[in-house]
C-alpha atoms as one frame of an Amber mdcrd trajectory, in Angstrom:
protein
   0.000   0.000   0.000   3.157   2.474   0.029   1.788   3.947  -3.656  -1.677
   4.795  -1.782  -2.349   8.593  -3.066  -4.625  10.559  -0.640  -6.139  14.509
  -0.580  -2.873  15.337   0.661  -0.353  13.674  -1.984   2.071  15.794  -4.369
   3.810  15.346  -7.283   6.938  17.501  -8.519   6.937  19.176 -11.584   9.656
  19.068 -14.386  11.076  22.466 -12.615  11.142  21.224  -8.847   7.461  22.884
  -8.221   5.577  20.265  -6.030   2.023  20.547  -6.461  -1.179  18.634  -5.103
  -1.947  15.680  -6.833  -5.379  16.255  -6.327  -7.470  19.103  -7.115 -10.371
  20.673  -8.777 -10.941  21.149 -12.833 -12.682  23.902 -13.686 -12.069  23.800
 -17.543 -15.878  24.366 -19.217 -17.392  25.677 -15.748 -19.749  28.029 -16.287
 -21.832  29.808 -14.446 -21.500  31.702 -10.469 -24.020  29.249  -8.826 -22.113
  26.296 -10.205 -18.424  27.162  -9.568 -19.411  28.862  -5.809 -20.927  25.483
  -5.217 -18.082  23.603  -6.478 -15.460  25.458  -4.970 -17.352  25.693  -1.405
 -17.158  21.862  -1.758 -13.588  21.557  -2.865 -12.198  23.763   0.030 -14.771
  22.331   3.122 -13.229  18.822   1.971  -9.842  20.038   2.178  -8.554  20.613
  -1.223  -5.759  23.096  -1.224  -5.730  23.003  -5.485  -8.308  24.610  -7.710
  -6.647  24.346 -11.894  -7.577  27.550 -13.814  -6.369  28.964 -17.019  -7.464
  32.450 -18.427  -8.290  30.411 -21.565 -11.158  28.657 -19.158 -12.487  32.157
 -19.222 -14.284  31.961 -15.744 -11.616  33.739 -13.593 -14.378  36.256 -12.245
 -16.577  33.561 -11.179 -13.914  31.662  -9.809 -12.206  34.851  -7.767 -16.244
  35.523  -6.111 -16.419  31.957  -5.379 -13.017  32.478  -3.581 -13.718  35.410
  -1.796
């Protein structure tokens, strides 16, 4: 069981950055109701990574979700 990956597993990137392993998409979320759910889920279950791009277009949504 030593490869066992849990909410709190990394993996390093090519340049030394260690990142969570885990985390939430948000590619093709639309929609305030949707991501503020999504993201008040992702942080109460302890979920330190939320993936965005400014190609997602949803930065606003995500940032009020945040907040």
């Amino acid at each position: 069981m030593e490869n066992q990956k849990t909410i709190n597993s990394t993996i390093t990137l090519n340049n030394g950055t260690e990142i969570p392993l885990f985390g939430l998409g948000t590619w093709k979320s639309k929609g305030d109701k949707e991501l503020l759910n999504a993201v008040k889920w992702t942080l109460e279950s302890k979920y330190i990574h939320i993936d965005t791009a400014t190609l997602y277009g949803n930065e606003k949504s995500i940032g009020k979700a945040l907040k």
